[in-house]
N, C-alpha and C positions, 0 to 999 in steps of 0.2 A: 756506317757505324754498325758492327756488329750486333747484332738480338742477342738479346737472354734468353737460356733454354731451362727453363726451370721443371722441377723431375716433375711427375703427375702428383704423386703423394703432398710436395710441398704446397701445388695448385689447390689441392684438393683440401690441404690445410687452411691456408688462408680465404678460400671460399666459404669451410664454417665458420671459422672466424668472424666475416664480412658479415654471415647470416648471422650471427646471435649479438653481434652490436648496434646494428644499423637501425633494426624497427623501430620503431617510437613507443611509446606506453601508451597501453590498451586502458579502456573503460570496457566494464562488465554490466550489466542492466539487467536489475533482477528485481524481484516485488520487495523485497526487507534487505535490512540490512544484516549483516555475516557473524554472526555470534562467536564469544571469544572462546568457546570450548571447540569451533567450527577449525577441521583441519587446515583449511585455508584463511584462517583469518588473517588480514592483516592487521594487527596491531601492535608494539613497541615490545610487549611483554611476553610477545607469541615465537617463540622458538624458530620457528619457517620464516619468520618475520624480520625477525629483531636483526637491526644492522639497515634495513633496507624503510626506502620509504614508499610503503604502500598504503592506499587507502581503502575500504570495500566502499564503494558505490552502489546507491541504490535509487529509485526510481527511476521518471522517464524512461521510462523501458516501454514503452509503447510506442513503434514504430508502424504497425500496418496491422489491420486498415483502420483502426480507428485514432491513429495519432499518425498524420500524415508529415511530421515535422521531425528529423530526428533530435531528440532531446533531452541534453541529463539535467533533471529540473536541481538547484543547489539544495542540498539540505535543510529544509527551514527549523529543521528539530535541532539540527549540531550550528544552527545560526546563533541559538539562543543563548549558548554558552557565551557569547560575545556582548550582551545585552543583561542587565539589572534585572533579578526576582522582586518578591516583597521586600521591601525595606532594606534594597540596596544590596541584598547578598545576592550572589551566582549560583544560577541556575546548577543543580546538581546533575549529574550521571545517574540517579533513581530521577529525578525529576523530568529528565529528554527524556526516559525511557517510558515511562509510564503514559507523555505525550504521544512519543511514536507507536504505539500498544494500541492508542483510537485512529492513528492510520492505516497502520497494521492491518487492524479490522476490516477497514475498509474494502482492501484487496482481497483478504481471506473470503468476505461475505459474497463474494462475485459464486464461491462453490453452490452456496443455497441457490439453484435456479431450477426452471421447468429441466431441463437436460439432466441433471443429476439426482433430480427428486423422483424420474419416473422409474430409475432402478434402485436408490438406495436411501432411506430415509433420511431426516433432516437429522434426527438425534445422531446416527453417525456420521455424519459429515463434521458438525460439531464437535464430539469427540477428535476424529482424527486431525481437526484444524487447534482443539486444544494442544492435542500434543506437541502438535510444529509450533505454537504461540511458547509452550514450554520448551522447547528446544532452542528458541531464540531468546526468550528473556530471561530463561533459569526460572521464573516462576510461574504457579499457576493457581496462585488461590488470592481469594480476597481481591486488591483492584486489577488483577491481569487473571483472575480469574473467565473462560471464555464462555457466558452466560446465552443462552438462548436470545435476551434482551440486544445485551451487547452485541452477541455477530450479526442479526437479523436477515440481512437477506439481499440480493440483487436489487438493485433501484437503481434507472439509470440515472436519475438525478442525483445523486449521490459522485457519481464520476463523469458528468455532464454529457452522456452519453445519447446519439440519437435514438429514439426509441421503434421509429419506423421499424416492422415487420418483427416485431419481438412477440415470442412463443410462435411464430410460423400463423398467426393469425388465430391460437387458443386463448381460452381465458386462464392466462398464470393461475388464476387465484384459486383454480379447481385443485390444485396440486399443492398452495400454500397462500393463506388468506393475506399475508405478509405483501405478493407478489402483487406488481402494479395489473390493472386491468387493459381491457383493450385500447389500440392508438387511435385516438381521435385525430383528422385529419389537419384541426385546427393547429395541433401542435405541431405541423412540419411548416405551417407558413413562417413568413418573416415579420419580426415585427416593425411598423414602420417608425417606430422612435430612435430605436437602437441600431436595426440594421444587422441582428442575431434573431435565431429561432425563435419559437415564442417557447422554446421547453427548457429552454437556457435562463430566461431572465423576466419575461412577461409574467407578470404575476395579475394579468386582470383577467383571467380565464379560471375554470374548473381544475385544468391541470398543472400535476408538481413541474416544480423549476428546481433548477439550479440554487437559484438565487433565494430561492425562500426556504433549500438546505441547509444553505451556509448562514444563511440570517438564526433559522434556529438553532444551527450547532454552535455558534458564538453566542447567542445571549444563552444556552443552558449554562455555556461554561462562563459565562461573564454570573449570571447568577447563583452558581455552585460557588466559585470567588468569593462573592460579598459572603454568602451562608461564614466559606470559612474565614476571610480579615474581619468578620464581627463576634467572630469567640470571644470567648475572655483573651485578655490584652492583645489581643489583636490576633488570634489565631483562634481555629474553629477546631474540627470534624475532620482529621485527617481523611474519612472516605468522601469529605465535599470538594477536598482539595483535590484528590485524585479523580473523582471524576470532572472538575472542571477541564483537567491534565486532559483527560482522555478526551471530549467532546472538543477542546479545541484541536485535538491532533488528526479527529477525524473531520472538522473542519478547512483543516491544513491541506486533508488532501483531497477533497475537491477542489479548490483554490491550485491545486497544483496540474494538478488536469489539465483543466481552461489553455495551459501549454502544450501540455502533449495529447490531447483527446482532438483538438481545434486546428481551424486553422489559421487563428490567429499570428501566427509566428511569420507566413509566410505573407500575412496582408500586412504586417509590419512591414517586412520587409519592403516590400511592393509601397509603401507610403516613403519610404526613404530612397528609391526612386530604382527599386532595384525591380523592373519590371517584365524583366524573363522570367522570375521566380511564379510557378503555376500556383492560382489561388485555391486551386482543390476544391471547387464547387463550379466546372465549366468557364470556360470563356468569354460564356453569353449569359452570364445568371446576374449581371450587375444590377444594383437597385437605386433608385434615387431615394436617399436619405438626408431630410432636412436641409434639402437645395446640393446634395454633391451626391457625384454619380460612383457608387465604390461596390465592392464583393462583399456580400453578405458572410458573414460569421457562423461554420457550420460544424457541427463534428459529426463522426463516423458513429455504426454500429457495432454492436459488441455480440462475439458468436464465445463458445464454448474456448476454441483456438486463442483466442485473446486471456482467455483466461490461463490456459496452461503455459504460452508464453509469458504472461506475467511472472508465475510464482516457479516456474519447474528450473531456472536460476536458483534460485534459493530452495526448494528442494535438493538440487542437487548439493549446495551446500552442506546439508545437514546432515542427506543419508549416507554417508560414508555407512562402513560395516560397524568400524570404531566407536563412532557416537550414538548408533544403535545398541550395540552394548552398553556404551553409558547411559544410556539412557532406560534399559533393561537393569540397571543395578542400582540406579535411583528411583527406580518404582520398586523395587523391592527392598532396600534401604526403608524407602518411607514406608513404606508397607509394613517393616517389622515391630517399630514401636504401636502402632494400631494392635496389634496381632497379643500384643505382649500384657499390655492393662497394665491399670494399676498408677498410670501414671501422668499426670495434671500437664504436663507437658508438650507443647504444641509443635509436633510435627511440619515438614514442608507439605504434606497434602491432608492436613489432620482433618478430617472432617465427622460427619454424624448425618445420614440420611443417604437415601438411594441418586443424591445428585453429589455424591463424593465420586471426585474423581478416577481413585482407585478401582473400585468399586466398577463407573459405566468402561473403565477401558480393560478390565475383565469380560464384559458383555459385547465386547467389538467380534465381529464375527471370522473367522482364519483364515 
């Protein structure tokens, strides 16, 4: 049987072809999710978009070294849409959002550390993480206003992080009182109830956990709640409602961690009998817990690199040229009615005092 002699051109035609059909669809892992002014947004109503089904994905994006599992943890803020608010109505699109806003923070507050505070003060980090807080949610005042309070600062308990050799053996707290102090040695042992660290869940020591973050981030917001379902007729303090929002979102994501910080995923696996899979704490570190012989529960440390991995995904979303311009025309937009008087009317950054927004992102340095 004679061969086909197909010209080169035609080869060369259906080789790209082959390439631009065959991939599979990609996931991105980036610290937030992709704002709908964001030239890449995926969403229904976004021109790039529309026709096609994409989604932005966000977290688990912590692959090395301190989330040794790779993993895009589900959205628990776009879950909620699926699930009953008060009194049986659906969770709103301001209401995910204002959730996601205390997760948000969470990743943003990793900036506040010894490494960035020895060249650039904390008030501008602040600023500059308001801004990107405004480029994500379109706002920046009142409850997604980015407060001193609200960002705080690096805490590895907060993202269940091991703390071993954090600040290179300094005292953080010379640089910012905020910042945890030196590692006591107690918090690398295991504890032997659990069979996890004692900085993860042990709470009969001096030092913070894990588990006594998340106990306090859910009862602020479980108490910010009752403040507002005991208003009159059952509605309160819109700013109690919002921060309940917010402290559970930053609750959310610690809780999300525990997946990708840990390595729990992979001792899963390993319980379901899959035991080529390496438990990422040695070979030989097994403990006896409560009569059975198994790998202890550990998660990685966190360097500066982990942090710009996190968010420089979602930087890059934002900084196009484009949206820097928009974003140059909306501070000068809101700027104008300030400038103007006279008028009772409340602006998007309308403020009074030297912590107006406007105002400290004039004083950011060129």
């Amino acid at each position: 049987m004679s061969s086909v002699h197909l010209p080169r051109g035609t080869l060369l035609l259906v080789l790209c072809v082959g390439l631009a059909l065959l991939p599979g669809k990609a996931a991105a892992f980036g610290a937030g999710n992709i704002p709908s002014i964001a030239q890449v947004c995926a969403t229904p109503s976004c021109s790039l978009c529309r026709g096609h089904q994409l989604a932005p994905w966000r977290w688990g994006h912590r692959t090395h070294p301190r989330g040794s599992f790779l993993t895009h943890l589900a959205d628990i803020e776009d879950m909620l849409q699926s699930i009953a608010f008060l009194h049986g109505k659906k969770w709103t699109t301001m209401l995910i959002k204002r959730t996601y806003f205390g997760n948000w923070l969470r990743d943003y507050s990793q900036a506040v550390d010894v490494g960035s505070l020895k060249g650039v003060n904390a008030a501008t980090i602040r600023i500059l993480i308001w801004i990107l807080s405004f480029m994500a949610f379109g706002y920046a005042t009142d409850e997604f206003e980015v407060t001193e309070e609200r960002l705080g600062c690096y805490r590895p308990e907060e993202h269940i992080d091991n703390p071993k050799g954090y600040a290179d053996g300094l005292d953080a707290r010379e640089f910012d009182p905020r910042l945890r102090g030196p590692v006591d040695a107690v918090e690398m042992e295991i504890d032997p109830n659990t069979g996890m660290k004692n900085y993860i869940s042990n709470e009969n020591g001096h030092w913070a956990t894990s588990a006594a973050y998340l106990r306090y981030s859910f009862a602020r917001s479980i108490h910010f709640g009752r403040l507002y379902t005991c208003g009159a007729q059952g509605k309160g303090k819109d700013e109690n409602l919002c921060e309940a929002l917010r402290c559970l979102g930053q609750g959310l994501h610690c809780m999300e961690d525990f997946g990708a910080h840990s390595n729990y995923c992979e001792l899963a696996l390993r319980e379901l009998g899959y035991h080529d899979v390496f438990p990422h704490c040695g070979t030989q570190a097994q403990v006896h817990i409560q009569g059975k012989t198994l790998y202890p529960v550990v998660t990685g440390t966190f360097g500066a690199v982990d942090f710009l991995h996190s968010v420089i995904g979602e930087a890059n979303d934002h900084f196009t040229q484009s949206e820097v311009d928009e974003v140059d025309i909306a501070l000068k937009n809101a700027e104008s009615p300030r400038s103007g008087g006279g008028s009772n009317s409340r602006g998007l950054f309308d403020g009074s005092g030297s912590s107006d927004f406007i105002s400290l992102v004039s004083k950011l340095p060129d």
